[in-house]
C-alpha positions in Angstrom: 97.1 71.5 78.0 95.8 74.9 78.5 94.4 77.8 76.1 96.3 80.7 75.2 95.0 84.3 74.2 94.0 84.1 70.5 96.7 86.9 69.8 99.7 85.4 71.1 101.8 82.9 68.9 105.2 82.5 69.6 106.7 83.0 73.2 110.7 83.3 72.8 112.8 82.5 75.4 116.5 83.0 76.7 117.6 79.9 74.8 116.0 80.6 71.3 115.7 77.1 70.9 113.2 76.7 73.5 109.9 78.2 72.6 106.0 77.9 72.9 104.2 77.9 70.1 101.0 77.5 69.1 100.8 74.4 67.0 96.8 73.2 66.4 93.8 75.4 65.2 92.3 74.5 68.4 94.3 76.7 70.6 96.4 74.1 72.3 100.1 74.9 73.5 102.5 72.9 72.3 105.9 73.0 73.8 109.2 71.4 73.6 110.2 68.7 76.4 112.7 70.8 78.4 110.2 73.9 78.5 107.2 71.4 79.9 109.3 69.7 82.1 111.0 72.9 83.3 107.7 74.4 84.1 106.4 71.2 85.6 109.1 71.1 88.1 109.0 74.8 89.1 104.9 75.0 89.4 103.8 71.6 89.3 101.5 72.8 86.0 102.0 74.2 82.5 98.3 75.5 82.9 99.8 79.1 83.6 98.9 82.2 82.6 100.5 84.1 81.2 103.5 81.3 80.5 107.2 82.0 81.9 110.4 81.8 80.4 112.8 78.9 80.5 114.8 81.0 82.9 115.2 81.1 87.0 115.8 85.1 86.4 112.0 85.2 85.5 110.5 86.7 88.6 106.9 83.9 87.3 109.7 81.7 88.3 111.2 82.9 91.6 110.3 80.7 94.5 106.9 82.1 96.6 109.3 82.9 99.5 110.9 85.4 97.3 108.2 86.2 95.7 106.0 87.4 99.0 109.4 89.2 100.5 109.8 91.3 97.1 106.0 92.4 97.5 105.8 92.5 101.1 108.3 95.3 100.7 107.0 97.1 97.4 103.5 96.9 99.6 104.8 98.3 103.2 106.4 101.3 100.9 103.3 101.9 99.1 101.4 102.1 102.3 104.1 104.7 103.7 103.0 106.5 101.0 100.0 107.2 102.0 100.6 107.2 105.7 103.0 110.1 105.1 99.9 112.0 103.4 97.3 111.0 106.0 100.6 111.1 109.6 99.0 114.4 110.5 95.3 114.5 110.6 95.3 114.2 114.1 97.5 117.1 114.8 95.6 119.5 112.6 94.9 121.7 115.6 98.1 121.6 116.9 99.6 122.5 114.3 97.2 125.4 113.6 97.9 126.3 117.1 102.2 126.8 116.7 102.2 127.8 113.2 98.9 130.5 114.0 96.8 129.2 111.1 93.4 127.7 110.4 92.9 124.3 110.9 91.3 124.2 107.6 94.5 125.7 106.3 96.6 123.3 108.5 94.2 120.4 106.2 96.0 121.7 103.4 99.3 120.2 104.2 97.3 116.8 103.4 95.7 117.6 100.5 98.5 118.9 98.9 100.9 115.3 99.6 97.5 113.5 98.0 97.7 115.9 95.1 101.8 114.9 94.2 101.7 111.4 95.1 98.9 111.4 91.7 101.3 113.0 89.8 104.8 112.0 90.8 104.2 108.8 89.5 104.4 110.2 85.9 107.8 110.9 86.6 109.0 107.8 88.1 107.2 105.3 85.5 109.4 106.1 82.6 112.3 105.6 84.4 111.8 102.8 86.2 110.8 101.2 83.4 114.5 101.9 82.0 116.2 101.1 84.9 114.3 98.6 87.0 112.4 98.7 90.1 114.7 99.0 92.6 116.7 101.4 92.6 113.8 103.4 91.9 112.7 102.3 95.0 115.6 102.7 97.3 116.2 106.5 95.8 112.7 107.5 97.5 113.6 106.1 100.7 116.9 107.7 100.8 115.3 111.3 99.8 112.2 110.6 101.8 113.9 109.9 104.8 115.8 113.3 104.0 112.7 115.7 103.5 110.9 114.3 106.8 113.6 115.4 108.9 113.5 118.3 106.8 109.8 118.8 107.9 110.3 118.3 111.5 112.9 121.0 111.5 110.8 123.8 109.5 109.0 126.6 112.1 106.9 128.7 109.0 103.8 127.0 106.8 105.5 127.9 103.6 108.5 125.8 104.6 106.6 122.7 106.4 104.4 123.1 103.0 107.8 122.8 100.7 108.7 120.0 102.5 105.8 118.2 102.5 105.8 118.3 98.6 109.3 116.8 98.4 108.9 114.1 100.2 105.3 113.1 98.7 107.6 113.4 95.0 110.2 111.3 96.8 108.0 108.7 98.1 105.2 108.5 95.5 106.6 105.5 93.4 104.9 102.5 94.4 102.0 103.9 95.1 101.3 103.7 91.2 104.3 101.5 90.2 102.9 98.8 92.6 100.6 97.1 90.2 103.6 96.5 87.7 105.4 94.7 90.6 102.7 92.6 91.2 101.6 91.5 87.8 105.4 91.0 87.1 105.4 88.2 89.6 102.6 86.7 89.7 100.2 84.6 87.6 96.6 85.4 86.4 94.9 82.9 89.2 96.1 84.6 91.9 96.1 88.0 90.8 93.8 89.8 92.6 95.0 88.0 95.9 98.6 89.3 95.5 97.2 92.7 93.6 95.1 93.0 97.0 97.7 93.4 99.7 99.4 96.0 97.3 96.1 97.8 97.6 95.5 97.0 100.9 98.6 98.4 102.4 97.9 102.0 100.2 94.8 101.9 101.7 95.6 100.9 105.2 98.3 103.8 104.8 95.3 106.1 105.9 93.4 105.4 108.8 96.3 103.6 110.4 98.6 107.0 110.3 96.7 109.3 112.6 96.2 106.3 114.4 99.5 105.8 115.4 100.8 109.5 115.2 97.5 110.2 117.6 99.4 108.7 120.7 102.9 110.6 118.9 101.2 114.1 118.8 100.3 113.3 122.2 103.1 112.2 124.1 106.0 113.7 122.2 104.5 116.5 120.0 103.6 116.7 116.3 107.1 117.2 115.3 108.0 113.9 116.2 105.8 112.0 113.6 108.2 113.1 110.8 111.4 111.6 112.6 109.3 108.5 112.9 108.9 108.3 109.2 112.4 109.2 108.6 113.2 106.4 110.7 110.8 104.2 109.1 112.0 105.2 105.3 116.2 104.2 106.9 114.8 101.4 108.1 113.0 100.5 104.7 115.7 101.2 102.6 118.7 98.8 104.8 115.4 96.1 104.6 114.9 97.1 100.4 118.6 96.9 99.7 119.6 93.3 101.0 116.1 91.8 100.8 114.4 93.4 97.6 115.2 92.1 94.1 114.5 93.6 90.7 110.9 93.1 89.2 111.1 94.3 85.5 112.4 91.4 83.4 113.0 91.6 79.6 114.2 88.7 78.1 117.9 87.6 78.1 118.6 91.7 79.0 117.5 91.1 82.1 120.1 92.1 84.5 119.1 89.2 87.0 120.1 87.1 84.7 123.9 88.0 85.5 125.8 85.8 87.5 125.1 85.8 91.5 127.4 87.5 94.1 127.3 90.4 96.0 127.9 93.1 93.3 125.9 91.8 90.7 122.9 91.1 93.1 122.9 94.4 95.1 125.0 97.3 93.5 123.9 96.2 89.9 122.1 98.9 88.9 122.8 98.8 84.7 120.5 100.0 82.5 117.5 97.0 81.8 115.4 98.4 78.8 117.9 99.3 75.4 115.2 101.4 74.1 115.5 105.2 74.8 113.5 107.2 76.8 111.4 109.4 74.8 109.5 112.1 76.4 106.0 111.0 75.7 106.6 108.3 77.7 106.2 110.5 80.8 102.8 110.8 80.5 101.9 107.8 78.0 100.0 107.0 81.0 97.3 109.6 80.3 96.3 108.4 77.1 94.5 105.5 78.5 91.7 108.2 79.0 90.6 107.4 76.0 90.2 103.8 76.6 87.1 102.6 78.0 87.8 99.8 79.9 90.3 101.8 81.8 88.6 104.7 82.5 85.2 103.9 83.3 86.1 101.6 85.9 89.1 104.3 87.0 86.6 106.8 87.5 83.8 104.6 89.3 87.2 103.6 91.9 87.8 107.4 92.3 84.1 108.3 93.1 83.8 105.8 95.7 87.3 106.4 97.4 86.6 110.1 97.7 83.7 109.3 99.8 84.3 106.2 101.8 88.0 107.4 102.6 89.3 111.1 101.9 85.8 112.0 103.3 85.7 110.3 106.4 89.7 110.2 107.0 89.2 114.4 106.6 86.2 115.0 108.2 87.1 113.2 111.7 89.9 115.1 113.2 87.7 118.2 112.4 84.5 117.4 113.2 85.3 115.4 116.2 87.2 117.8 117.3 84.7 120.2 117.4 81.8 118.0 118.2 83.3 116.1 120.9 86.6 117.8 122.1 88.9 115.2 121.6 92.9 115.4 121.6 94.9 113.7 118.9 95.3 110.4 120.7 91.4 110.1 120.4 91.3 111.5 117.3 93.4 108.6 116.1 91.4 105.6 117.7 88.8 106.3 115.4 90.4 105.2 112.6 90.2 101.6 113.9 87.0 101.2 112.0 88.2 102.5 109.0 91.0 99.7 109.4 88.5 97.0 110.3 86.2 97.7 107.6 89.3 97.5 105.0 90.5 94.0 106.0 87.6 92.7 106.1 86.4 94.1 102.1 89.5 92.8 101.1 88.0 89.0 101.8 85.8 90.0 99.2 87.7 92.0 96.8 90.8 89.8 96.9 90.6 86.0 97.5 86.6 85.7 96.7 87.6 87.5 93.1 89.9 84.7 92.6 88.2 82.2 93.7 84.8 84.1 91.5 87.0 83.8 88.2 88.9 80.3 88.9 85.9 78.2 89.7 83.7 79.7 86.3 87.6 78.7 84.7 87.5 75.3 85.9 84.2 74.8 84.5 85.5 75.1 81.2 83.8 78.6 80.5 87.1 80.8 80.6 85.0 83.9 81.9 86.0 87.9 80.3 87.5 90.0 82.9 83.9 91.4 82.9 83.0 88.8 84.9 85.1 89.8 88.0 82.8 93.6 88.3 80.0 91.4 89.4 81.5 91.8 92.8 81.8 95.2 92.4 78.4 95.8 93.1 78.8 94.9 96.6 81.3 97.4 97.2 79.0 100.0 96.1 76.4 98.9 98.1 78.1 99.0 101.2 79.8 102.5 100.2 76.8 103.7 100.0 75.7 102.5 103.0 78.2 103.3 104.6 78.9 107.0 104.2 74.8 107.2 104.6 75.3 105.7 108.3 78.0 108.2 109.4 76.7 111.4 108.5 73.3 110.1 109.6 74.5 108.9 112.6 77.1 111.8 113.6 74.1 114.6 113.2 71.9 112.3 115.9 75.0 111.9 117.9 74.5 116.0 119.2 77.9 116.5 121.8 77.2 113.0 123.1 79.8 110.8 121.1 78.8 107.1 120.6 80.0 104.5 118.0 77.3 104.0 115.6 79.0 107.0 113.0 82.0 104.8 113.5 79.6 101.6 111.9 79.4 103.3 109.3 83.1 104.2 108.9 83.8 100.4 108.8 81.1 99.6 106.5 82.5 102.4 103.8 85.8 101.6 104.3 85.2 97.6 103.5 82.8 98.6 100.1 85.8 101.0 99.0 88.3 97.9 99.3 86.1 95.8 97.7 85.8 98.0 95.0 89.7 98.8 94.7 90.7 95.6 94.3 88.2 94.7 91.8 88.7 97.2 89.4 92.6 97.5 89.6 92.8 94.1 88.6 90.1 94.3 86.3 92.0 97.1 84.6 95.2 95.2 84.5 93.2 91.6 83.2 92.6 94.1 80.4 96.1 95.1 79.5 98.4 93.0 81.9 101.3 94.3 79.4 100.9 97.9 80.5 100.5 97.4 84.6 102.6 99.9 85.9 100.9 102.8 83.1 97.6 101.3 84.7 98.7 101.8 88.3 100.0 105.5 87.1 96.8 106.7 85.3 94.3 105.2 88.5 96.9 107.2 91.0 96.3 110.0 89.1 92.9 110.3 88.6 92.6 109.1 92.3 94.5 111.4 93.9 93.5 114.4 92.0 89.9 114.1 93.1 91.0 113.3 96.6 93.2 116.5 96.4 89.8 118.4 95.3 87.5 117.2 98.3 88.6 118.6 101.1 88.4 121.8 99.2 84.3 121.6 99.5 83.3 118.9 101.8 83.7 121.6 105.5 81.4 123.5 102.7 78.9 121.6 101.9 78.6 120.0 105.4 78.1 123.6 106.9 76.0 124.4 104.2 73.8 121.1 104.0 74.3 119.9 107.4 74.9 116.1 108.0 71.9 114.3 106.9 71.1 116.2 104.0 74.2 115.8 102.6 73.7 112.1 102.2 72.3 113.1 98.9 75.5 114.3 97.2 77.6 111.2 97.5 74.8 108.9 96.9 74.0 110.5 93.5 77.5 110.6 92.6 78.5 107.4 93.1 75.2 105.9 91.4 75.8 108.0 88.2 79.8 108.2 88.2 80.1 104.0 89.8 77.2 102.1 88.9 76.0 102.9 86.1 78.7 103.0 83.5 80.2 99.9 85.5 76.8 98.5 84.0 77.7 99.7 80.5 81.1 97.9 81.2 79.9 94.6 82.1 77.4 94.9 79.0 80.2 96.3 76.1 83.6 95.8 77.6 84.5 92.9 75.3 83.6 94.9 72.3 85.7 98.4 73.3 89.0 96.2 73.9 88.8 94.8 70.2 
């Protein structure tokens, strides 16, 4: 028999006469016959967390193949989000060059796709929490698709600017509603392996852009990296329509639940949650500021991904560019570390976290979710490490390039997964009831600094110079990651009562 949360006594499900129930002082679960043997022939276990309904419309209860399509998909589109953002770094002097601006201002037209895809998401939450998932999702693909064609056709700044803000809006919402998707599916043990590709893929959205649109920029010209993410959004959205299914489940007014065929599994698009839609529901997701265990380990995430990512991912196209005189197709190979590095920490943060949390489980000790941030600490080491490598390492390197900066690049980039995964699903262990809020509120915060740094990093580097600008991130990261992390681990349990 397994344990259930101390707060949860009755699950109802489709068939009110089937139910869980908590039925000995001890804590054990005590079902009915059809609900255990149900649950035994789907999963092979009633030691599940949290417990299904007795319904196939449950997506706990989809088979894995469906399962890994549905996130496969939600993850790809998250990492186009991001990959739109990021699809010009390479092409910053070029398109400083036809447009006669800075490069610096030409940088802008990044920062200001990471600054909407933090806020977008406020938007989108609410009602996709209304209507479902998926439509949700195939409405940004469509109107995605249309703004990047609309950016490839625009000749001034301001207009390649307005663009670029629609189609971030369009294409923000899984790169917050993402972590709903994922916890909608898929059970506690597996969590952070599952919650890990979703973060993977956002990540992976930025270095593997400009290194892709480096040989595009190249070859065909700039313009032609936003008809390969219009393509890329059609081609999403035909893949999305026939393939994707809907996520958000609420009972028996699920919409899955109606009976199969064509219609009613791909043009059902009725309305899934009865309750209205209030207006402080769009940005419900900021209250969580005020809870600790969300916003300590939000902010510690933030701090590190501003300087292991936006950084680095900012900072090469310019500075190799001047350093070394390379064109966008080089420009672009450099973000192979930053790929490297973030497989590679996602070993760690991902399936080592499970395996961390099951293994204390199966000893009988049934560990916090504090216990998962013990890994944590590895992925501030190596961010730490990592950034200190590459400016250190790029200041030696004089006009000469050679790959130790780009050591460091893949050293960052595998702390900052490390440390994604880890406190997302940390966040969502928390309060697994309000995922997609959780996924909004760490875009947000996320973004915005991201949006902020490339303001004052050319700055600071001119100002500093390389090596002695080693000092900022390390402080900040120590004070804004590690230590309240520390104060986490230590009162977490107490701040969530």
């Amino acid at each position: 028999m397994s344990k259930i949360e101390e707060n949860v006594n009755t699950v109802v499900c489709n068939d009110e006469s089937q139910h869980i129930e908590t039925g000995s002082s001890d804590g054990e679960v005590v079902m009915v016959p059809q609900h255990r043997d149900y649950l035994l022939a789907r999963h092979g276990t009633i030691d599940l967390e949290p417990i299904p309904f007795f319904d196939d419309a449950d997506p706990l209860n989809w088979p894995k193949r469906r399962k890994i399509v549905n996130l496969v998909l939600v993850a790809f589109h998250a990492m186009m989000c991001t990959f739109t953002a990021a699809c010009i770094q390479s092409a910053f002097v070029k398109i400083a060059e036809d447009l006669d601006i800075s490069v610096q201002k030409a940088s802008y037209l990044t920062s200001l796709v990471i600054a909407i895809l933090g806020g977008a998401p406020l938007f989108w939450r609410p009602i996709a929490e209304i209507y479902g998932r998926r439509p949700i999702f195939l409405l940004s693909l469509i109107c995605s698709l249309v703004c990047n064609i609309g950016c490839a056709q625009s000749h001034s700044y301001a207009t390649m600017a307005l663009c670029r803000a629609l189609t971030a809006f369009f294409i923000s919402p899984p790169i917050a509603i993402g972590s709903g998707v994922v916890t909608e599916m898929f059970f506690k043990k597996d969590r952070a392996l599952y919650m890990g590709i979703w973060t993977t893929m956002t990540t992976l959205g930025v270095p593997v852009s400009p290194f892709i649109c480096g040989f595009i920029a190249l070859r065909v010209g700039y313009r032609w990296i936003y008809y390969v993410l219009a393509i890329t959004n059609g081609v999403q959205f035909i893949l999305y329509f026939f393939l994707g299914r809907e996520s958000r489940y609420i009972g028996g007014n699920q919409a899955a639940s109606a009976k199969p065929g064509f219609v009613n599994t791909y043009l059902n698009f009725r309305r899934i949650d009865p309750n209205p839609l209030r207006p402080v529901e769009f940005i419900r997701p900021l209250f969580m500021v005020v809870r600790p265990c969300v916003i300590i380990p939000t902010a510690a995430y933030a701090m590190v991904f501003l300087w292991s990512c936006i950084m680095i991912s900012i900072e090469i196209p310019q500075l190799y560019s001047e350093l070394f005189g390379f064109n966008t197709q080089q420009l672009g190979l450099q973000n192979l570390a930053l790929i490297i590095g973030t497989v590679l920490g996602e070993q760690i943060g991902g399936r080592m976290s499970d395996a961390w949390m099951w293994h204390r489980h199966r000893r009988g000790h049934f560990p916090a979710p504090e216990y998962r941030l013990w890994l944590s600490y590895i992925g501030f080491g190596l961010a730490i490490c990592g950034v200190v490598v590459f400016l250190v390492q790029l200041d030696h390197s004089g006009n000469t390039w050679n790959i130790t900066p780009l050591v460091g690049v893949a050293i960052a980039s595998a702390g900052n997964q490390v440390v994604t995964t880890v406190m997302i699903t940390y966040i969502v262990d928390c309060y697994r009831e309000e995922a997609a809020s959780i996924g909004v509120f760490v875009t947000f915060v996320r973004q915005t600094w991201g949006f902020i740094g490339p303001f004052w990093f050319p700055q600071m580097l001119a100002n500093l110079g390389l090596v002695k600008s080693v000092g900022v991130p390390i402080a900040l990261i120590v004070a804004v990651s590690i230590v309240p992390t520390i104060f986490v681990q230590w009162l977490g349990s107490r701040w969530r009562k």
